[in-house]
C-alpha positions in Angstrom: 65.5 101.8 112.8 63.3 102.2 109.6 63.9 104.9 107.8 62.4 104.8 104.4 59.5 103.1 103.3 57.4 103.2 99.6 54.9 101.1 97.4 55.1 100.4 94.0 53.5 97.9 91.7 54.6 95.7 88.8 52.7 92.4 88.3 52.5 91.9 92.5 52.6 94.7 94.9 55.8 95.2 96.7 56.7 97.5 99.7 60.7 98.3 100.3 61.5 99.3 104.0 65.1 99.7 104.9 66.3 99.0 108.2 69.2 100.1 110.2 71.1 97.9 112.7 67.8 96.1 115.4 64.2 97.5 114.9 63.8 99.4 117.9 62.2 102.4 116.6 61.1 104.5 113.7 62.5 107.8 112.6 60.6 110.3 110.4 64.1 110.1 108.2 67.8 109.3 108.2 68.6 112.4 108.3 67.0 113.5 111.7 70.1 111.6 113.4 73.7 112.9 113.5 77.0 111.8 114.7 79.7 114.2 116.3 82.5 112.5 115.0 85.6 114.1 115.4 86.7 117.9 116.8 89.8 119.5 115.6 90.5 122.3 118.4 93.2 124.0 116.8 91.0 125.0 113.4 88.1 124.9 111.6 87.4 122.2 108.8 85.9 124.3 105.3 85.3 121.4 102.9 85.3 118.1 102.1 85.2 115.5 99.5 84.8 111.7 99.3 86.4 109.4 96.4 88.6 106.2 96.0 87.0 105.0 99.7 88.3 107.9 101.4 86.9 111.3 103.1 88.8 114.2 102.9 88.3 117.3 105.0 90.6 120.7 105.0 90.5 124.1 106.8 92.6 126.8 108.5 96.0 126.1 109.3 96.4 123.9 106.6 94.3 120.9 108.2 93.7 117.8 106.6 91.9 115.0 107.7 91.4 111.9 106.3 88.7 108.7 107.1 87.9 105.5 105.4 84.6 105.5 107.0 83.9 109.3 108.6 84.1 108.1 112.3 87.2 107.5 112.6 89.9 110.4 111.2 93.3 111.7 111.4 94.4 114.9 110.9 97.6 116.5 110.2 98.6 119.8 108.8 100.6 120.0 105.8 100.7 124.0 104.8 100.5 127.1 107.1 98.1 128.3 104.6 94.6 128.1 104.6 93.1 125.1 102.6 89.6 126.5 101.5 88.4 123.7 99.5 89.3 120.3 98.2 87.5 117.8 95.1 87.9 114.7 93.6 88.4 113.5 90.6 90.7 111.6 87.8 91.4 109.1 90.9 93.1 112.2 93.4 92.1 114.6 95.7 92.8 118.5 94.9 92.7 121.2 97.7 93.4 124.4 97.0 94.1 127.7 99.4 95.2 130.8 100.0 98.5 132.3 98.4 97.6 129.6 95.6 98.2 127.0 97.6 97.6 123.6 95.3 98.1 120.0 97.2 97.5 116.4 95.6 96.9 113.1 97.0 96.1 109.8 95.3 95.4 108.2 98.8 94.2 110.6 100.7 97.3 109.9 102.9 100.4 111.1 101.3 100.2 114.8 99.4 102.6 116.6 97.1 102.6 120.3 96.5 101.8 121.4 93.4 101.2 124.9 93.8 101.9 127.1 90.5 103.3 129.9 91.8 100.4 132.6 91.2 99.4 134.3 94.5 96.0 133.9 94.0 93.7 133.5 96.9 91.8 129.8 95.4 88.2 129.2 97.1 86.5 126.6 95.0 87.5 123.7 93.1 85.4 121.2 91.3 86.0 118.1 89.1 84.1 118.3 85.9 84.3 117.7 82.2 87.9 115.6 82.3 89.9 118.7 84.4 89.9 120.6 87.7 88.7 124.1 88.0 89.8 126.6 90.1 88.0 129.8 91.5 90.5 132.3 93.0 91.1 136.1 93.6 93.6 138.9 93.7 93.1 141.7 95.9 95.2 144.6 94.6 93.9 144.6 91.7 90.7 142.8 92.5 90.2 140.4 89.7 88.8 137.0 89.8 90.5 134.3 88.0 90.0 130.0 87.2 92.8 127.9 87.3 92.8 124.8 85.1 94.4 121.5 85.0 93.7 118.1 83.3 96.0 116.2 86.1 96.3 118.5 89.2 100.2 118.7 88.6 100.3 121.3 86.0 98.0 124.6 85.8 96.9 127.3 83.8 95.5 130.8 84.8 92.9 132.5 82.9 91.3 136.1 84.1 87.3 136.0 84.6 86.2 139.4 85.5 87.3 142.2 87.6 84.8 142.0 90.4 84.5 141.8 94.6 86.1 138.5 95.6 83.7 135.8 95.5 83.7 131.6 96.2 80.7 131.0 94.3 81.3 127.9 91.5 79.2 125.3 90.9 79.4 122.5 88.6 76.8 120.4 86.8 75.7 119.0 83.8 78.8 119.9 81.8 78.8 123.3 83.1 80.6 125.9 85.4 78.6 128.5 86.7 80.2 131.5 88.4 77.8 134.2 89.8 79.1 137.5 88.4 76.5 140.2 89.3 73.2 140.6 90.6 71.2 138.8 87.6 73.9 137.8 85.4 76.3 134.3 85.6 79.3 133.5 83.7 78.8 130.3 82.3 81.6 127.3 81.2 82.3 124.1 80.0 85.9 124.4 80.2 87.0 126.7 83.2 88.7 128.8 80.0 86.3 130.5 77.9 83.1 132.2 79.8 79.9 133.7 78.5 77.7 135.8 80.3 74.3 135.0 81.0 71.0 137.0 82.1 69.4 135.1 85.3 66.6 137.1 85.7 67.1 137.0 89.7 67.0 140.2 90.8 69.2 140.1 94.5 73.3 138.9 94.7 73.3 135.8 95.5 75.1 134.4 98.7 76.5 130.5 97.6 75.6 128.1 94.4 75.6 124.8 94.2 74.9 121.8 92.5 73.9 118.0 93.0 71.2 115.9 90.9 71.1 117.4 87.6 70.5 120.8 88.9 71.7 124.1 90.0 70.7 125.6 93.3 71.0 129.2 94.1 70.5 131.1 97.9 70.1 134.6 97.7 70.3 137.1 100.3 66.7 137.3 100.5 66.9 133.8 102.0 65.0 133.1 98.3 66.1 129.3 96.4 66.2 129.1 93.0 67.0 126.5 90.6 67.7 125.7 87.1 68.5 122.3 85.0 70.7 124.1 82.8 72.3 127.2 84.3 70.6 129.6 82.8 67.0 129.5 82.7 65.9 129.9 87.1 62.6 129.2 89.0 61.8 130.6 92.5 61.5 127.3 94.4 60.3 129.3 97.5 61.8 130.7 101.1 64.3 129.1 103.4 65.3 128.9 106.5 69.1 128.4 105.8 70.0 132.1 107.4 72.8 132.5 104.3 74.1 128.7 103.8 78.0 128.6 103.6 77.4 124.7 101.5 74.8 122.7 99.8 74.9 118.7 99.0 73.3 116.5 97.3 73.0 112.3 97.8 70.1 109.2 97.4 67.6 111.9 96.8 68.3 114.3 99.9 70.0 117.7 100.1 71.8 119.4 102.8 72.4 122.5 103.7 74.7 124.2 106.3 75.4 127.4 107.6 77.0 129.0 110.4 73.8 130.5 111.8 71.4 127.5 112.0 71.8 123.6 112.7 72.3 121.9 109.2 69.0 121.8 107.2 67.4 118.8 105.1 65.1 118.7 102.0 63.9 116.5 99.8 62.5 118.8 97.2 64.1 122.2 97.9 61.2 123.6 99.3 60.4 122.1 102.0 63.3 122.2 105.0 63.8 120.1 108.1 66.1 121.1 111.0 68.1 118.7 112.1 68.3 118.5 116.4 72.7 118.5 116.3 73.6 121.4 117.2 77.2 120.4 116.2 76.4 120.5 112.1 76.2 124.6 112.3 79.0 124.8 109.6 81.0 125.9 106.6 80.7 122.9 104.3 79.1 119.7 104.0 79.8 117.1 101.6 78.6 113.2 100.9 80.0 110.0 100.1 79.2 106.4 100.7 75.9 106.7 101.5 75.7 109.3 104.4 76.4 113.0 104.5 79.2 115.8 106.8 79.0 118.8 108.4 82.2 120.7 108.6 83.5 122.6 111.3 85.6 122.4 114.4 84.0 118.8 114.6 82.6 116.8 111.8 79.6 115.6 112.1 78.1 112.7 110.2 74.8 111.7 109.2 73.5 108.2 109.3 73.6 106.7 106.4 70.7 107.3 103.8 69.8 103.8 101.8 67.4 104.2 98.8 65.4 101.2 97.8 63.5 101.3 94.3 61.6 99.0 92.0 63.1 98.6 89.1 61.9 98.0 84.9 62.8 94.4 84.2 62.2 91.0 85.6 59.5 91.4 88.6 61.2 91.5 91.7 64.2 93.6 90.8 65.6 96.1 93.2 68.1 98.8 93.4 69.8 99.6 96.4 71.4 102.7 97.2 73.6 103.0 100.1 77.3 102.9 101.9 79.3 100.6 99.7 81.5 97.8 101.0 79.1 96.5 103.5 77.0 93.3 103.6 73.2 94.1 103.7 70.8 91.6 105.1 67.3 91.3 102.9 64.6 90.1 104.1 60.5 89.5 103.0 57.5 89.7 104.7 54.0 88.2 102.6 51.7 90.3 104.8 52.4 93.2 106.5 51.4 93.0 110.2 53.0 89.8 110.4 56.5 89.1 112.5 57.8 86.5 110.7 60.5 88.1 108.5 62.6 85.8 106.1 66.0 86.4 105.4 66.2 85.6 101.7 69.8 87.5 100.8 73.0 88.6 102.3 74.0 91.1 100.2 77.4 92.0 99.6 77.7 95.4 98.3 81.0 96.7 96.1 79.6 100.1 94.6 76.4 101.5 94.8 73.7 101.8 92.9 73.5 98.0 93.5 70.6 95.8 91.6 69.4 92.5 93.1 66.2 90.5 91.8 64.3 87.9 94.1 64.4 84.8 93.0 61.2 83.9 94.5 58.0 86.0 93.4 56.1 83.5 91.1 52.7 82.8 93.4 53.0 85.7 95.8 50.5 88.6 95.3 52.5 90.8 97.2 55.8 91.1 99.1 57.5 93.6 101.3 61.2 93.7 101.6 63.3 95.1 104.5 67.2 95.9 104.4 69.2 95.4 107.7 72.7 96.7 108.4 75.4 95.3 111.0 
């Protein structure tokens, strides 16, 4: 299955195709083809988060899942709480729920409770400048509050604003943002101090997120906006997204997923793609490893989305983006038209972004290159 193809020149002309599994046919994108991978009858899955080789996935009921490659899962629950959502960082997963519900893992396997005590309702945590930050909510009185913590273990509280609970957080290029008003964020670089600042957007927004260097806002005008800093926006244009519950970002792609429409693709914000699953309407979506999920009562998985790319340097040199841990097949073609692919690498891949250079470009005007999977 091809499923990415481009042309670039640097002393000989060279086209990267990638290739997944026997060339039987061609998809439009990687994306146009999901897995249902695993159903969980008894509650919904909210988030997920991928680090140390591991998936995680929690929900209602106090859920959590766990895969080494997102086929394959078990589940167990741990809390009768509801675990909303769940980050890594600092080498261990974080989740964090309702009645301040705080559980750690460094193996995705085996969790402690680390919960401080506060009964605040958490909704978002993200991993960002050396700590963990916490979004959360009191009802009675309704105040929003971060939670902070350098290791997971032990936390601090700090108020934010007394507001309408909200989940918004997003993280990204040493900030925090936190949506606190129709034009106005609070902005961060440490989850303690916050300053308010003018957006110039003029409806509340529905989610935030991040992924690439920038900031992404839905408001409920199905409008997208984004910024590279968090504080100065640009209308990107209309979606389709019917209010999107989660936004991520990987190997130049972004999903998004809501509970209305099938999960949504885009390569540039503007311009959205369907997917045909009807299984990846959801409440989160993450990636890891090369492919992207869908959360719900079944996560769904993507296949996975490899990124070849010319790079500055010696002719011939490649980067390779893609699932880690896998063997890649590489293979050149002098002509294209011709059958007669040579396998010129078998690729062993550790972590990704991976460079190789071909050893063999002296006297060839132009090559392509193909990438192969198991």
């Amino acid at each position: 299955m091809v499923y990415n193809l481009m042309k670039a020149k640097f002393q000989l002309s060279i086209a990267l195709l990638v290739i997944l599994g026997p060339v039987l046919a061609c998809a439009a994108n990687p994306l146009d083809v999901w897995y249902s991978r695993f159903t969980n009858s008894s509650a919904a899955f909210y988030s997920a988060a991928y680090g140390g080789g591991s998936y995680v996935a929690v929900g209602g009921s106090g859920a959590v899942a766990s895969s080494t490659n997102g086929s394959q899962w078990t589940v167990t629950n741990l809390t009768t709480q509801f675990l909303n959502c769940v980050a890594y960082g600092a080498g261990k997963f974080v989740a964090v729920g309702d009645a301040g519900t705080v559980l750690t893992s460094s193996n995705a396997v085996n969790w402690e409770d680390h919960s401080p005590g506060a009964n605040i309702y958490l909704q978002k945590i993200f991993w960002g400048n050396s700590r963990f930050v916490a979004l959360g909510y009191t009802i009675s009185p309704a105040f929003n509050w971060s939670l902070v913590s350098t290791d997971g273990v032990t936390w601090s509280n700090y108020f934010i604003a007394s507001n309408k609970p909200t989940g918004g957080l997003a993280y990204g290029g040493g900030l925090f943002v936190y949506p606190l008003a129709i034009g106005t964020n609070l902005l961060s670089t440490d989850g303690i101090s916050w300053w308010s600042q003018p957006t110039g957007m003029t409806n509340s927004l529905y989610m935030i997120g991040s992924g690439g260097n920038t900031f992404v806002a839905f408001d409920i005008r199905d409008r997208t906006f984004t910024s590279g800093d968090g504080t100065n926006w640009t209308f990107s244009g209309v979606n389709p997204l019917l209010r999107p519950e989660g936004l991520a970002y990987g190997n130049g792609f972004w999903v998004a997923v809501s509970r209305s429409v099938n999960a949504n693709y885009s390569a540039d914000l503007v311009h959205w793609t369907a997917v045909a699953n009807s299984q990846t309407t959801a409440f989160g979506t993450c990636f890891g490893n090369g492919s992207f999920l869908t959360l719900n009562s079944v996560i769904c998985q993507s296949t996975p989305v490899i990124v070849l790319q010319t790079m500055p340097g010696p002719p011939g040199t490649i980067s390779l983006s893609g699932p880690a841990g896998v063997t890649y097949q590489i293979q050149t073609l002098d002509a294209f038209g011709q059958m007669d692919w040579l396998t010129v690498s078998n690729l062993t891949v550790t972590s990704t972004p991976c460079l190789w250079t071909d050893p063999d470009v002296t006297g060839h005007a132009q090559k392509f290159y193909r990438v192969l999977l198991p």
